[in-house]
C-alpha positions in Angstrom: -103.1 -121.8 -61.1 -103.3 -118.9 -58.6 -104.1 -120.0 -54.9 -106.2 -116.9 -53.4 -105.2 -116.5 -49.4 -108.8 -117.5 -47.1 -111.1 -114.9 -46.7 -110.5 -113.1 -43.3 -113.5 -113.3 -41.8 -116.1 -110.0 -41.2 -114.6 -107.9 -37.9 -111.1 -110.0 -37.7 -107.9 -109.0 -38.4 -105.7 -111.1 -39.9 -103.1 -113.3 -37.4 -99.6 -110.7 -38.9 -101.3 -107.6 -38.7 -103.0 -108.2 -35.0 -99.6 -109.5 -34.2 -98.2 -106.3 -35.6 -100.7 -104.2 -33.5 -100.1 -105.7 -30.4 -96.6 -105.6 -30.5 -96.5 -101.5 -31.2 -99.2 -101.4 -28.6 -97.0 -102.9 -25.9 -94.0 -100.5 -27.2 -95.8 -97.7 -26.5 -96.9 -98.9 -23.7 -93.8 -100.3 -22.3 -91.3 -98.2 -24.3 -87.8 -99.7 -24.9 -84.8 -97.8 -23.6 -82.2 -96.8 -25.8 -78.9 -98.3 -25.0 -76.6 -95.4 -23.7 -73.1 -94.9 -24.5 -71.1 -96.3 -22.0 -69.8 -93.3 -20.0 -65.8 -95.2 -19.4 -64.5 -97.8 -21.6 -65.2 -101.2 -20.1 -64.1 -102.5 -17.7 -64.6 -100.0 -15.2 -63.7 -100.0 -11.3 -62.6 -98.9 -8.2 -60.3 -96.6 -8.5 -58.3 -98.2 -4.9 -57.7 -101.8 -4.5 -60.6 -103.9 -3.2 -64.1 -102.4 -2.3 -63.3 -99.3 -0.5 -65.9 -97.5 2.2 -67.7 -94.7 1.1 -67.0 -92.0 3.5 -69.3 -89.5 1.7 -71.1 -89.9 -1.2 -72.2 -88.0 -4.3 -74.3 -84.2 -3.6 -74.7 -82.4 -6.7 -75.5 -78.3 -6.5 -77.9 -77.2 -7.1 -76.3 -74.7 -9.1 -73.3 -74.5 -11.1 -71.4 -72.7 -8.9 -73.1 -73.8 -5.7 -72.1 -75.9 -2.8 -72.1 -79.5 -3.2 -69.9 -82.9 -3.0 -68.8 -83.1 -6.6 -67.5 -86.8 -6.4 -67.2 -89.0 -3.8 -64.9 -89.9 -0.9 -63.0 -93.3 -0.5 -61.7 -93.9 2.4 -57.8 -94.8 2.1 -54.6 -94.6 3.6 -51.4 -92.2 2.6 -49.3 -94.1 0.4 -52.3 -96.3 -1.6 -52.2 -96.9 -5.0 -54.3 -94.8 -6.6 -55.5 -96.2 -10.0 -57.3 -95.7 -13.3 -60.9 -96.5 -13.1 -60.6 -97.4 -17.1 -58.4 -96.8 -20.0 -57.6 -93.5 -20.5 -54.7 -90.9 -21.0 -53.7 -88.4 -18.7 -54.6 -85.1 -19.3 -53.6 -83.7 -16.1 -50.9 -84.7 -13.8 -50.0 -81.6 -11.1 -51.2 -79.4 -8.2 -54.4 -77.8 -7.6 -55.1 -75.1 -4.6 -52.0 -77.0 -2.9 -53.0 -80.5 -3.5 -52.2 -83.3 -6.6 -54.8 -83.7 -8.8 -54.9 -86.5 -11.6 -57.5 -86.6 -14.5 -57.7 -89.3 -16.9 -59.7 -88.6 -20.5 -61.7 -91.5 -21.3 -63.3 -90.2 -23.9 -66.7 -90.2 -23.2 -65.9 -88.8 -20.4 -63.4 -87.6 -17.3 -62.3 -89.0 -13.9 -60.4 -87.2 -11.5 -58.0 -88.4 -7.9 -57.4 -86.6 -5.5 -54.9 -85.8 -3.3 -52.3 -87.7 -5.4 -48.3 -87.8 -6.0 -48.2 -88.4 -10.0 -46.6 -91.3 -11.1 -47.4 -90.8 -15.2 -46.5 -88.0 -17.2 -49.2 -85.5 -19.6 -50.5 -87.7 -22.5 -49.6 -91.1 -20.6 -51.6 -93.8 -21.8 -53.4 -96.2 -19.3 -55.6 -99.3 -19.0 -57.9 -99.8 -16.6 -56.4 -100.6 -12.9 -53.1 -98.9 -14.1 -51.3 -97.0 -11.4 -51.7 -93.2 -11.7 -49.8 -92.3 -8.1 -49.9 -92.5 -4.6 -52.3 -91.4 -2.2 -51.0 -88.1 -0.1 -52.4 -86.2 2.9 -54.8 -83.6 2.2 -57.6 -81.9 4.2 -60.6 -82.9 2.5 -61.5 -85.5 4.5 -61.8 -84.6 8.2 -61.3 -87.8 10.3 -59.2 -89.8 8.4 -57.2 -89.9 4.6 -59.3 -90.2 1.7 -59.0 -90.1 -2.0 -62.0 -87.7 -3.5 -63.1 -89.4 -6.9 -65.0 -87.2 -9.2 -66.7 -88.2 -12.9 -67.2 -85.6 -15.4 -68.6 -85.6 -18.6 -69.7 -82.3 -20.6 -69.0 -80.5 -17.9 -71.5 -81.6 -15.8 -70.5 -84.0 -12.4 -71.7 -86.9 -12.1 -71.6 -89.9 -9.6 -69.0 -91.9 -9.5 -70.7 -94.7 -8.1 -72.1 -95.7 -10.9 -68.9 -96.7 -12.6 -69.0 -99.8 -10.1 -72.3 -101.9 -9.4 -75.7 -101.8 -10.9 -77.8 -98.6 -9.3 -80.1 -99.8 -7.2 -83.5 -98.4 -7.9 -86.3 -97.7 -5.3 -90.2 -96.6 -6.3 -91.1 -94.1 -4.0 -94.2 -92.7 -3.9 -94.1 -88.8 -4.8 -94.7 -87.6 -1.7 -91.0 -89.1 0.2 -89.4 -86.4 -2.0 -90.4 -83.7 -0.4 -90.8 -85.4 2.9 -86.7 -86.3 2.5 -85.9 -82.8 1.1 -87.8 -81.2 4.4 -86.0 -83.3 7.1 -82.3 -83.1 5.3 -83.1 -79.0 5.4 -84.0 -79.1 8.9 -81.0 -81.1 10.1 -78.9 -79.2 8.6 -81.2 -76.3 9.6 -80.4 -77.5 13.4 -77.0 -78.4 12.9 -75.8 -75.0 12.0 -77.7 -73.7 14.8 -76.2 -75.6 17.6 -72.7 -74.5 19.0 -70.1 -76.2 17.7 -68.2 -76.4 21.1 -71.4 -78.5 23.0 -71.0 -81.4 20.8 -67.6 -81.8 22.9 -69.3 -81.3 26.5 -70.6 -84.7 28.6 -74.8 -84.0 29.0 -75.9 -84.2 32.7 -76.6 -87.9 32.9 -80.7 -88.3 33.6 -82.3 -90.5 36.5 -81.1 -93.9 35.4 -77.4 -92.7 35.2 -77.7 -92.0 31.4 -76.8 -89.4 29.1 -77.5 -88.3 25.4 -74.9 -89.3 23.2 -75.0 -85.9 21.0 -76.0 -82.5 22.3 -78.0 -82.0 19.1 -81.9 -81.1 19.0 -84.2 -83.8 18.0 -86.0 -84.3 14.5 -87.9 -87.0 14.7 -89.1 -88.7 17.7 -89.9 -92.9 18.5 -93.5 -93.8 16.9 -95.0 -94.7 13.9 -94.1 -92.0 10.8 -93.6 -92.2 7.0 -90.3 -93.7 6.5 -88.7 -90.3 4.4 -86.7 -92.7 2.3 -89.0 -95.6 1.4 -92.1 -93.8 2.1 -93.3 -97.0 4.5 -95.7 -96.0 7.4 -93.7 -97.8 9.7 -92.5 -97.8 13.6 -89.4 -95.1 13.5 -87.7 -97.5 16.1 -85.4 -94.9 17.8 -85.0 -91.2 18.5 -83.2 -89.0 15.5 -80.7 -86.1 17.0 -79.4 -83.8 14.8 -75.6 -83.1 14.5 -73.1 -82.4 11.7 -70.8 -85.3 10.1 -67.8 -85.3 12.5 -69.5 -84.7 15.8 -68.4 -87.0 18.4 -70.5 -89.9 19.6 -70.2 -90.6 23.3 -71.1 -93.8 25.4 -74.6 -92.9 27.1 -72.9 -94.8 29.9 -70.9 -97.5 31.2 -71.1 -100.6 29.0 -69.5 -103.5 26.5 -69.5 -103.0 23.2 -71.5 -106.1 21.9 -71.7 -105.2 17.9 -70.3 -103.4 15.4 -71.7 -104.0 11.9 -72.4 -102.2 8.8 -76.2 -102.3 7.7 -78.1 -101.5 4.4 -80.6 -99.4 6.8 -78.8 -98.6 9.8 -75.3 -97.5 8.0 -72.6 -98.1 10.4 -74.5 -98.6 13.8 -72.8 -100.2 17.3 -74.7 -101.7 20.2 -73.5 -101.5 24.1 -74.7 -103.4 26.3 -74.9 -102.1 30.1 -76.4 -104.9 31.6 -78.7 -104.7 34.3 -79.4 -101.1 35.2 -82.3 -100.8 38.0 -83.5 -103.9 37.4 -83.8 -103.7 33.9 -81.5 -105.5 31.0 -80.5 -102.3 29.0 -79.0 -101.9 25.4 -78.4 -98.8 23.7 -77.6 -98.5 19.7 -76.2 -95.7 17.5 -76.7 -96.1 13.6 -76.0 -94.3 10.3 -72.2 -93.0 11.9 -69.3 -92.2 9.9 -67.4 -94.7 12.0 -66.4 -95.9 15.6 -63.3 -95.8 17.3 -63.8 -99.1 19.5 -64.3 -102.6 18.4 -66.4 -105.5 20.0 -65.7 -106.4 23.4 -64.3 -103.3 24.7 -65.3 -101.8 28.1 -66.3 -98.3 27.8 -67.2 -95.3 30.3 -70.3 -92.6 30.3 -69.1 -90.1 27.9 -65.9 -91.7 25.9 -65.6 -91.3 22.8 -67.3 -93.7 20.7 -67.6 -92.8 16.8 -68.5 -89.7 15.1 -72.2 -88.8 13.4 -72.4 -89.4 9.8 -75.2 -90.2 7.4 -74.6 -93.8 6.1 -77.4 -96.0 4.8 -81.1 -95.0 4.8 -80.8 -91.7 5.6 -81.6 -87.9 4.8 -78.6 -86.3 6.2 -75.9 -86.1 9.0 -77.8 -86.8 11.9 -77.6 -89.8 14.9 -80.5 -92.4 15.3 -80.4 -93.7 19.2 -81.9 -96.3 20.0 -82.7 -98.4 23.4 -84.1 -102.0 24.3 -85.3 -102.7 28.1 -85.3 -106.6 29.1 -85.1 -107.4 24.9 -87.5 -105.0 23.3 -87.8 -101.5 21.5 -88.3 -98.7 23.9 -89.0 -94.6 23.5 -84.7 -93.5 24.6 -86.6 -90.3 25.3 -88.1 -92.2 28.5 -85.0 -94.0 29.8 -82.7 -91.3 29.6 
């Protein structure tokens, strides 16, 4: 005896196929990514011991030949292992324009270190972490040594960064692209502009004994704007000089260096404190630099030498962000100094 299924009833669907409809529904609504090769054989890491800074990160051109920062920049000292950011074998092992140059075939794809002293021979196979050579001076970094770690595959650069963390995504709306693109071209717009030598020279200080840090023009002003990053309409909490990575930062005036910190926001930013100047308690901050010369607790004067501009955390390009509390709270620079 046959057992006939129940009768669906008039304008349903039966349970499987609505399931079934639903489920493609919601795929192409939601679409499932397909899971990309791995670019480096796992596991993948720094290619220097520990977590090093970032002294400048990943720029593509625009262009194949164009100008750009095809890698990134970890700071290091001469004499640092340099190692294999995954298992590989050495393709390269010699001297480029003057400097050592090291690439490692992972297959998938390339990584190269520079400036390095060789260790491994051509054809040299490695495992992750193994040592290819030594860091060795080179001029690509301006302030301090650096190893310059580029990614490659089919013959396109890609970033580095990515070998080492999950990339940290941000929804913007549409219009912060082209609200970033137009302030890193007019910083850099500005930067070229300004004479390199004035950078150097101590600003008149201003009625309260101050002076600007940077001789660069300003870009954005204290006052509520559309953050060019997040695309918030937030307070900008400071004023924004332009100035190219590398231009000294100078104490505004005499003060203690209360803070030096590295934020998600604010890069690399110090705080002085001046105490009470005509009758007010005054503290002055500089954010996003490449780094400081002085630590927490030292005593500085009007004009020494503090750090140099760079363009760490949230921002669009090299450029400093002053800013300036009076008796605790957020204050317009532009009106102290």
């Amino acid at each position: 005896m046959s057992v006939r299924p129940p009768a669906t009833p008039a304008g349903r669907l039966p349970g499987g196929l609505l399931i079934s409809l639903l489920l493609a529904l919601m795929t192409w609504l939601h679409p499932v990514p397909a899971l990309a090769e791995p670019l480096l054989p796992p596991p993948a890491g720094w290619p220097l011991a520990g977590r090093p800074q970032v002294l400048r990160g990943f720029d593509p051109p625009t262009s194949r030949w164009g100008p750009g920062h095809r890698g990134v920049d970890l700071a290091a000292d001469v004499g640092d292992p340099v190692l294999a950011a995954a298992a590989g074998t050495v393709t390269f092992a010699g001297r480029v324009a003057g400097r050592g140059v090291v690439v490692v075939d992972h297959g998938a794809a390339r990584t190269t270190y520079e400036p390095v002293a060789p260790l491994l021979p051509v054809g040299a196979r490695v495992r992750a972490q193994t040592a290819l050579g030594v860091l060795t001076t080179g001029d690509h970094c301006l302030l301090r040594s650096c190893l310059h770690w580029g990614l490659i595959r089919d013959g396109s650069y890609l970033d580095p960064l990515a070998l080492v963390g999950p990339v940290r995504v941000r929804l913007l709306p549409r219009s912060a692209v082209g609200e970033a693109q137009r302030r890193a071209v007019q910083r850099a717009v500005l930067a070229a502009a300004a004479p390199a030598a004035a950078a150097a020279d101590l600003v008149p200080a201003g009625r309260h004994g101050f002076s600007l840090p940077v001789a660069g023009a300003v870009t954005s002003r204290y006052g509520m704007r559309r953050h060019p990053v997040t695309g918030i309409w937030k307070l900008h909490d400071g004023t924004d000089f332009a100035a190219g990575c590398g231009t000294p930062i100078r104490a505004a005036a005499d003060g203690r260096v209360s803070q030096v910190s590295a934020n998600p926001g604010y890069g690399n930013r110090l705080l002085l404190d001046h105490g009470s100047v005509d009758g007010r308690r005054v503290v002055t901050g500089y954010n996003h630099a490449l780094r400081y010369t002085v630590g927490v607790g030292v005593t500085v004067r009007r004009g020494q030498l503090i750090g140099y501009v760079g363009s760490t955390g949230w921002s669009t390009g090299c450029h400093l962000h002053l800013m300036l509390w009076l008796d605790g709270a957020l204050t317009d620079p532009l009106l102290w100094f």
